[in-house]
Structure formats: C-alpha cells, structure tokens
C-alpha positions as CSV (number, residue, x, y, z in Angstrom):
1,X,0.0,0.0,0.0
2,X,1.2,3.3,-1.2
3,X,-0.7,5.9,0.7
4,X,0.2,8.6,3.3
5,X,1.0,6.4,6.8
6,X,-2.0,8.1,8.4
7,X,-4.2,7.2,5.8
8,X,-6.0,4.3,6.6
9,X,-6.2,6.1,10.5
10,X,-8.2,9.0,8.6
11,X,-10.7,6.6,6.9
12,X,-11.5,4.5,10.1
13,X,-11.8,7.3,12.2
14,X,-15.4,8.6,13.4
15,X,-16.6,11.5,11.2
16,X,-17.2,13.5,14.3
17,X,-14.9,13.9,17.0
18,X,-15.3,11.7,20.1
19,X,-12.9,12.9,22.4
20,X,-15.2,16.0,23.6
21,X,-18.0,16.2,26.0
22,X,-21.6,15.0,25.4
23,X,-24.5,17.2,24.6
24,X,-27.2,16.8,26.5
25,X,-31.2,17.7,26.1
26,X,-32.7,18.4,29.4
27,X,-36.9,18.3,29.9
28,X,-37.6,18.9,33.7
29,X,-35.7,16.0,35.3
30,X,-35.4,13.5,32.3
31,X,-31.7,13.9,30.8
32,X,-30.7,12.5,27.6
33,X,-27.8,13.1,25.1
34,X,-28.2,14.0,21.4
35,X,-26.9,11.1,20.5
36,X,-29.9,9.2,21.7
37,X,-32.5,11.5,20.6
38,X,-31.6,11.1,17.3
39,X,-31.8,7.3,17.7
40,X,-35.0,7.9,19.6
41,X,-36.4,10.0,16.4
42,X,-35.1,7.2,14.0
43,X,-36.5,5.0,15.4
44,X,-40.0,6.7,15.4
45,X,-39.7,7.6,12.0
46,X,-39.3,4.0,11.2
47,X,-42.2,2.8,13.1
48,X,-44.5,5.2,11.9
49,X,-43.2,4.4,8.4
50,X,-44.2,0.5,9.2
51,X,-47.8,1.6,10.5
52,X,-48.5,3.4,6.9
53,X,-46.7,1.6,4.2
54,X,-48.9,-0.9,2.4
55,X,-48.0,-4.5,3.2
56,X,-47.0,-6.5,-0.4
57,X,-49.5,-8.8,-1.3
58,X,-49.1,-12.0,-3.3
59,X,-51.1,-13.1,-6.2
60,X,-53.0,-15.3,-4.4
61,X,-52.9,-19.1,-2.9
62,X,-51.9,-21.4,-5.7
C-alpha cells in the first residue's frame, strides 16, 4: 500500500470527534444526550413508516 502512513487512521476514524464532552437535552428531570434523541427520532420515524406503508400482497394461494 502506497498511501500517506495516516491514511487508513483517517478513513477508520469517526466522522465526528469523540474525544469532547456530550451534549445533552434536558426536559424537567429527564436527561438524555443527542446522540440518543436522534436514535429515539429514528426510530419513530421507522415505526410510523411501518404503521403506513402498504404490506405486499401476493397473487394469491396457488
């Protein structure tokens, strides 16, 4: 392999930095980082998705 010594480092590496502190979303006394509201939101999004998306139907029993 021919690349720059750091390269494959730079392409494993998170796209945001990790080394900082969390962020955190506060309502009242419930405490939850960003990370997990947008897993929470993903989440919802998929479920609702499930709830309105036509099922496939096959031709019928053969």
């Amino acid at each position: 392999m021919t690349g720059h010594p750091h390269s494959v480092e730079r392409v494993l590496s998170a796209p945001i930095d990790l080394n900082g502190t969390g962020r955190y979303v506060h309502w009242g006394v419930v405490q939850l980082s960003v990370a997990n509201v947008v897993v929470i939101g993903l989440m919802l999004v998929v479920f609702v998705a499930a709830l309105l998306l036509p099922f496939p139907r096959g031709r019928g029993r053969g």
